[in-house]
Each structure stands twice: as structure tokens, then as C-alpha cells.
BALUM-26873 format. One record per residue (C-alpha): x, y, z. Coordinates in steps of 0.5 Angstrom, whole numbers, plus 500, padded with zeros to 3 digits. Each point is the difference from the previous one (the first is absolute). Example, Ala and Ser with C-alpha at 12.3 -4.5 7.8 and 13.67 -1.06 7.14 Angstrom:
<nodes>
525491516502507498
</nodes>
This chain:
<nodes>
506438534496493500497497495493501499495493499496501493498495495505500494496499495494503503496507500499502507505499505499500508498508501493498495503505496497498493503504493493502498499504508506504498498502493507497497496494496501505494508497499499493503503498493506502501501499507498492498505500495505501505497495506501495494506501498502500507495493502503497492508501503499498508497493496505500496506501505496496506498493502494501502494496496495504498495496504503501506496504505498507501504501506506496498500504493499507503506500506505496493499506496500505505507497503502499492499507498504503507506495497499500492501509502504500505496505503496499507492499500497506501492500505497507497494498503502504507504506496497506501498504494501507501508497500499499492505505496498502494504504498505494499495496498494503497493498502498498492508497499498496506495496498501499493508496502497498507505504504500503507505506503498500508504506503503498508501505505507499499499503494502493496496497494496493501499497493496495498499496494495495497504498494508500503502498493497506496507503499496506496497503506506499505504503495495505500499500508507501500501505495495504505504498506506504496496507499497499507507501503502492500496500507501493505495495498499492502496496494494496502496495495493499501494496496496504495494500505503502505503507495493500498497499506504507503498503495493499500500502508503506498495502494495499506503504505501506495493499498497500506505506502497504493494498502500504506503507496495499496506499495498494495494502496494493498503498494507501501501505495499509498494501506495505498503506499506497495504498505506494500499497506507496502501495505503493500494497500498503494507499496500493501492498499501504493500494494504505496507500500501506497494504505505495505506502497498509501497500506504495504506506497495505502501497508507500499502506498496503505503495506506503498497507500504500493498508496499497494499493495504500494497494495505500494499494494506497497501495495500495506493504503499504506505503505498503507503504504498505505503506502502500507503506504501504492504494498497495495501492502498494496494496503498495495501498493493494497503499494495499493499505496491500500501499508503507499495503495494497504502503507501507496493499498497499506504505502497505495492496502501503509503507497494501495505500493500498494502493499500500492503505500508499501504505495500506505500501507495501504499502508494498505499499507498494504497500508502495504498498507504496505498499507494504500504507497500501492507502497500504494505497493501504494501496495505501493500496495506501495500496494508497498503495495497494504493501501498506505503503507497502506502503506495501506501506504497499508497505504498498506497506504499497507509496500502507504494501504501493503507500500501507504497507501502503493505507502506503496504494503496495498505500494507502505502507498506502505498505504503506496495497494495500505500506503500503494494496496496502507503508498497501494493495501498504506500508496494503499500500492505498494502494497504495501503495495503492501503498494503493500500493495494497499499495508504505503496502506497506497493499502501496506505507502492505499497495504503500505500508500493500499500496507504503503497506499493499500496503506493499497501509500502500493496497494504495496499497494504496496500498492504494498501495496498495503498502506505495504500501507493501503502506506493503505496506499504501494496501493504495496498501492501495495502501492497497496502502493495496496494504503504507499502501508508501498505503505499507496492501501500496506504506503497505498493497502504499508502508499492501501499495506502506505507496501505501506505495497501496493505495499500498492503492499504502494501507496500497493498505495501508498492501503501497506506502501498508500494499504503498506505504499494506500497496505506500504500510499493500502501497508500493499505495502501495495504494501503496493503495497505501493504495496507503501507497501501506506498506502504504495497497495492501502502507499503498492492496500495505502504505495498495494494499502498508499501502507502507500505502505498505505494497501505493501503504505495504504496493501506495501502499509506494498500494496502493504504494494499493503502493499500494503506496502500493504502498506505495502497494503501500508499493500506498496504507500508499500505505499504500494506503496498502493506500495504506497495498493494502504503506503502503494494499497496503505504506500504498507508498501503496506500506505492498501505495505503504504493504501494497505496496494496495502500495494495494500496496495495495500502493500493498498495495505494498500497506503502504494499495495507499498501507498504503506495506501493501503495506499503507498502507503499506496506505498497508499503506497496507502500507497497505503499507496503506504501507495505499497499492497493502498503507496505495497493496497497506498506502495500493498507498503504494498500494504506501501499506503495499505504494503505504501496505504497493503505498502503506504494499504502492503496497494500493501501495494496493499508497499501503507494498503501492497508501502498502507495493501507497498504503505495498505499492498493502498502499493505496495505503495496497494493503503502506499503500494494496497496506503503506498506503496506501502501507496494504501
</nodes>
């Protein structure tokens, strides 16, 4: 990379590029402190006079600064700004400690500088390069302008681009319909920081396709994460605790809240666009010891339908679990439970059912909360408490709507509960969801919510119980020997050795972001009721029991299933431990 020509004081360098062009005027304050503080030492450690020529002056500082950093000049007028890596070096971040990560094709990282001496931001870019897999990098300095010229082309091309998806409304703000608009343009343009802070987070989390933002105050103020692949990472920690308080409060301002309100917890919901789609957000506020939580739960409904066709192996059932979800999904009336932890893929699992299945001959219809995926020709009901439309009464209105098939997001209460399973008796095919840890205990849940037995058993066709285990990454896999502590515990011994086990883990890279895995499989346990297992519930038989006569018929348990993804080198050891237990 050559040095750029650029005028060492001066506020526009050879591209013509101004800060006022790129919004960025709004922290020319600090960016000034730091062109001082640079001028300041290079005039202090140089020979040259300050009456020297411009020319004279901009090549001695430029070579000072190459040589009092011992880093090689960088020319970011030629960078090509779709090779900026924001997950290593957020947009916001960025900007605010003039800083660049550009991605080579070998996968490498181009870093460059403006203040070569801050030692907190290259601590910071370093403690980012540890949990992004210590990935190969070369550190470049460069002058202020030219970062700051980067940047501004980069807010203009993306201007451009949401422009023409129709993705950034006139004021940079919520468009008409109470929208959040979210772009990198509007991000940097904002004159809050605490607006600059949440929305820059917001585009983060989605880049990283994260399921949910945790914002935690502590005495030092607030600690981010996001949950990736089910596993919660730190992103950032702002310190000051009216920093903390203030991005809450905004918060609670885009989710329609309380502000003044701050003894008791409090949900809401908020709607962002990003490249022309809207992503829906549910929003908790918690109120803690220091101040108030908030976690954001994200729903974006049109993730699958970009990413692939959503089917049953959307999720990567094994063919048995397959097989058998297809089984039940196509028979003419009864009910079909999924059961599993909250983000274990219940909802996704229906969807893909529902596809699958759906020929444009049976009327569907569908009452969840929220609606989280949006399918074709599918009648999708929202609820919405607030206004009296809940799962209970939403049904029975569904029941008078001449439906073929009915999913229900969530069977969360006793009258919702008896009225699929009634609708389940009358010639309908209901599909629903349940909280339960597997499919025995869906059996102990219907029961205490009033259901009555015989009718459970008549209406039931089988229950399927899922989690979600991450895979290894393929980018940086290796085999591994585990150690006799972690066999123990995991309820094996060294025979596994002797056996065909392919042991492997992540040594983490920066295609995983340092974690040693990417993206996630789903495990499954299925039940079908034949005559004997369906008289077993209605003499209200023990667990124990029913497992027994589960097993009888080649009952695959969830530790099974997670034990052969480990055998297979899908998995890890500590994977499966995490996710399911080792007695069940």
C-alpha cells in the first residue's frame, strides 16, 4: 500500500472528499483532538520548522508518522469498501477510534490506524483479533482524512444503495408506519450518541445474524452481548452508569414503554427496516440492582426465506427424525406436539411442515405469537392480548373459518390446550408447540392443564422433542483426544477408543468468530402412539413406565441423538453435554 497525498492540517484531501459531504462533521471534535495530538508530537520530535512549505511538511510527517509507529503507510483511497469487516471492527467503533479492518481474499486482515499510538484502541483491536480466531493480519497507518474519507464514501455508496431499496426514509429516523430505519448513513449521521450507540448495535447484531441482544447494567455501566448459535458472546462494554440508564431509556422511547417507570418489568415491541425488509424485536425490560436489563429477541421473518427454501431439513433432522415428522405431518386429522426449550427450533420445525405440505388444497391457518415467518397462501393470525385476541379465543374463532389445518405457536393455558385437542377429535389437523423438556413430559404438561386423558389419546398422532446442537466449524476442525475426566462425566469410558468415533473440535478462526463452531444441527426425540402406549396414558401410567414401553419400540433419546453427531465429528463432547443430560 502507497501513501496517499493529503494536506496534514487540512480538511479535505485529493479525492475532494469534505466531512460535512459524509455527515461525519458531527465528531469532527474528537477527530481534531487526536490530528493535534499527532501535529503536536511530530513537531516536537522532528526538525522541520513550521514555515516550511506544505508540501515539505505533508511528505515529513507523513514519513515521521510511517517510522515513529513502525508500521507501513496505508493508501485507503483505492480500498474497495465492500472488504470492510465489521464484524471485527464495527461500523460505529470504527469511526469513533478511526480505525479500518479490511478482509483480503486470503482471508487475512488489513488494519489500519489514524493514531498508531492509542494504545487503547489497539488493545481493543487486539482483544477483538483473540475472539476472532487470532486470524493473520498486517498493520497500516494512515492520516486521519484519509479514515475519515473511507468512511464517508462508504456512507455514500450505502446511501446510494438503501436509496434504491427504498431502505432509508428522509429523516434518517422511524418512516411513516413507526418504523426504525437502520442503515450506516443514518448511524453515523445521528448527533446522539446514545441513539448512535443502539442503532449502530441494532446493525450489528444483525450482520451477525445474532437471535437476540442482551444489554446488562453493572456498577462500571453497560455490558452487550448477543446470542449467537444458542451461546451467549460479550460484544462491548461503554462504561458510565447514565450512559447505561439513557440507552435504556431510549430503548423504552422505540418500544412504545414507560420511561418513568423503572420498578417493574416491562415488554414491548419495536420494528426495524434494514435494506428494504422490516425485522420485528420483542423487547423485555427487567428492572436489576443497577438500574434496568433489557434483552431484545429478534424476528426476522424473511432470514429463511433468503437463505434457502424452508422444509423439515431446513433445521438437519437425520433421516429417521425426518422421515418421521413427514409420517405424522401428512395424516389426515389429529395433533402433533413439538416440545423443546425456548430457541430450539419449535416454530421453525411447523414451518417447514406447513411448506412441505402445503398444496393450495387445504385451507391453513396459523395463530402465533408473533407471526415469525411470513409462508404463501397461508392465513397467518397474530395475537394480541391487548385488544382480547389471545391463543384461546383466536382458535375457537379459527374453528368457524372452515380450516383443513391449524398450526398454534404455543399451547400455553388450560382453554387453549382443550380446544386443539377438541379440534384435533372433530376432522382437523392441528399442529403445536408446547414447553417441555421431552416427549414424556408433554404427556405430565396437557394433564395439568385439565386435559382429560381419553380425549389426549384419541386426538394424539405422536410428539417430536428437539434441541439445537452447534456444529463444528469446517473452517478450522481437527481431531481431538478428550481426556478420561471429560469421558467420565459425559458418562463414557476409554472403550470409545477402540470404537469408530470421530472426535473433533473447533480450534476457532475467523470465519467462527474464535468460537470453534458455526451454525447449529437439530437432535430430535419422536413418539408415536400406537394402542398400547395410548392405553398406558389413559390409566395415567408413570413416566417411567411409558419409557419403557417407549423404549421397547427403538425410542431414540435426545443424548443419543447428541452422542451420535459426536461420533460422527458433527459435534463436540462438550457440545452435547451442554445441551442435553447425561441421565435422562
Amino acid at each position: 500500500m502507497e501513501t496517499p497525498h493529503e494536506n496534514v492540517r487540512g480538511d479535505r484531501n485529493d479525492s475532494g472528499y469534505t466531512l460535512e459531504d459524509g455527515g461525519a462533521d458531527l465528531m469532527q471534535e474528537q477527530v481534531n483532538a487526536v490530528q493535534q495530538r499527532l501535529l503536536d508530537r511530530f513537531e516536537a520530535e522532528s526538525q522541520i520548522s513550521s514555515q516550511a512549505h506544505a508540501p515539505v511538511r505533508e511528505a515529513a510527517f507523513r514519513r515521521w508518522l510511517g517510522e515513529a509507529s513502525g508500521m507501513l503507510l496505508g493508501d485507503l483511497r483505492q480500498a474497495r469498501t465492500e472488504l470492510a469487516d465489521f464484524t471485527l471492527i464495527p461500523f460505529a467503533q470504527g469511526q469513533r477510534r478511526l480505525c479500518v479492518a479490511l478482509r483480503r481474499a486470503d482471508h487475512a486482515i488489513d488494519l489500519v490506524l489514524a493514531d498508531p499510538f492509542d494504545r487503547g484502541t489497539r488493545q481493543w483491536i487486539e482483544s477483538r483479533l483473540r475472539e476472532g480466531g487470532h486470524p493473520r493480519t498486517r498493520w497500516y497507518v494512515a492520516t486521519t482524512g484519509d479514515v475519515q474519507a473511507f468512511y464517508g464514501r462508504l456512507e455514500r455508496e450505502t446511501r446510494a444503495l438503501a436509496a434504491d431499496t427504498g431502505g432509508l426514509t428522509g429523516d434518517g429516523e422511524r418512516g411513516d408506519s413507526g418504523t426504525l430505519e437502520l442503515s450506516l448513513a443514518q448511524i453515523s449521521a445521528d448527533e446522539s450518541p446514545v441513539v448512535r450507540f443502539l442503532n449502530g448495535t441494532l446493525y450489528d447484531a444483525l450482520q451477525a445474524q445474532a437471535s437476540d441482544i442482551h444489554l446488562e447494567c453493572g456498577p462500571r455501566g453497560l455490558v452487550v452481548k448477543y446470542r449467537l448459535d444458542g451461546v451467549l458472546q460479550s460484544v462491548s462494554r461503554p462504561e458510565g452508569r447514565e450512559f447505561a440508564d439513557r440507552v435504556i431509556s431510549r430503548l423504552k422511547v422505540l418500544a412504545d414503554l414507560d420511561i418513568s417507570e423503572r420498578r417493574v418489568p416491562q415488554d414491548g415491541r419495536l420494528k426495524l427496516s434494514r435494506s428494504g425488509r422490516e425485522i420485528d424485536v420483542r423487547v423485555s425490560i427487567m428492572p436489576s440492582s443497577y438500574g434496568e436489563d433489557a434483552v431484545l429477541r429478534i424476528l426476522d421473518r424473511y432470514q429463511l426465506a433468503a437463505d434457502q427454501t424452508l422444509s423439515v431439513d431446513h433445521l438437519g433432522f437425520d433421516a429417521h427424525a425426518a422421515a418421521f415428522i413427514r409420517r405424522l405431518a401428512q395424516m389426515p386429522y389429529g395433533l402433533l406436539l413439538v416440545t423443546g426449550p425456548t430457541g430450539s427450533g419449535k416454530t421453525t420445525t411447523l414451518y417447514g411442515v406447513l411448506s412441505e405440505i402445503h398444496t393450495g388444497q387445504d385451507k391453513m391457518i396459523t395463530i402465533e405469537d408473533p407471526v415469525e415467518y411470513q409462508l404463501p397462501d397461508v392465513l397467518q393470525i397474530p395475537v394480541n392480548e391487548a385488544k382480547g385476541l389471545t391463543f384461546a379465543r383466536g382458535l375457537r374463532s379459527i374453528l368457524r373459518h372452515d380450516p383443513d389445518r391449524i398450526m398454534v405457536g404455543e399451547m400455553r393455558d388450560a382453554e387453549t390446550a382443550q380446544i386443539a385437542v377438541q379440534a384435533a377429535l372433530t376432522g382437523h389437523q392441528v399442529y403445536a408447540t408446547v414447553h417441555a423438556n421431552n416427549v414424556f413430559d408433554v404427556i405430565g404438561r396437557l394433564a395439568s392443564m385439565g386435559v382429560d386423558p381419553y380425549n389426549l389419546v384419541a386426538a394424539l398422532n405422536g410428539v417430536v422433542a428437539q434441541r439445537l446442537v452447534r456444529v463444528i466449524c469446517p473452517h478450522c476442525t481437527e481431531p481431538v483426544k478428550p481426556d478420561l475426566e471429560l469421558l467420565t462425566t459425559s458418562g463414557l469410558d476409554e472403550t470409545v477408543f477402540d470404537l469408530p468415533w470421530r472426535f473433533q473440535r473447533g480450534r476457532g478462526c475467523s470465519h467462527c468468530r474464535g468460537t470453534g463452531y458455526k451454525g447449529r444441527r437439530a437432535i430430535a426425540q419422536t413418539m408415536a402412539l400406537d394402542i398400547e402406549l395410548k392405553s398406558l396414558i389413559a390409566e395415567r401410567a408413570s413416566p417411567a413406565r411409558l419409557r419403557e414401553a417407549a423404549e421397547k419400540r427403538g425410542l431414540i433419546t435426545l443424548r443419543q441423538a447428541a452422542l451420535d453427531f459426536v461420533k460422527a465429528g458433527v459435534t463436540t463432547l462438550e457440545e452435547a453435554n451442554r445441551v442435553t443430560a447425561v441421565q435422562e
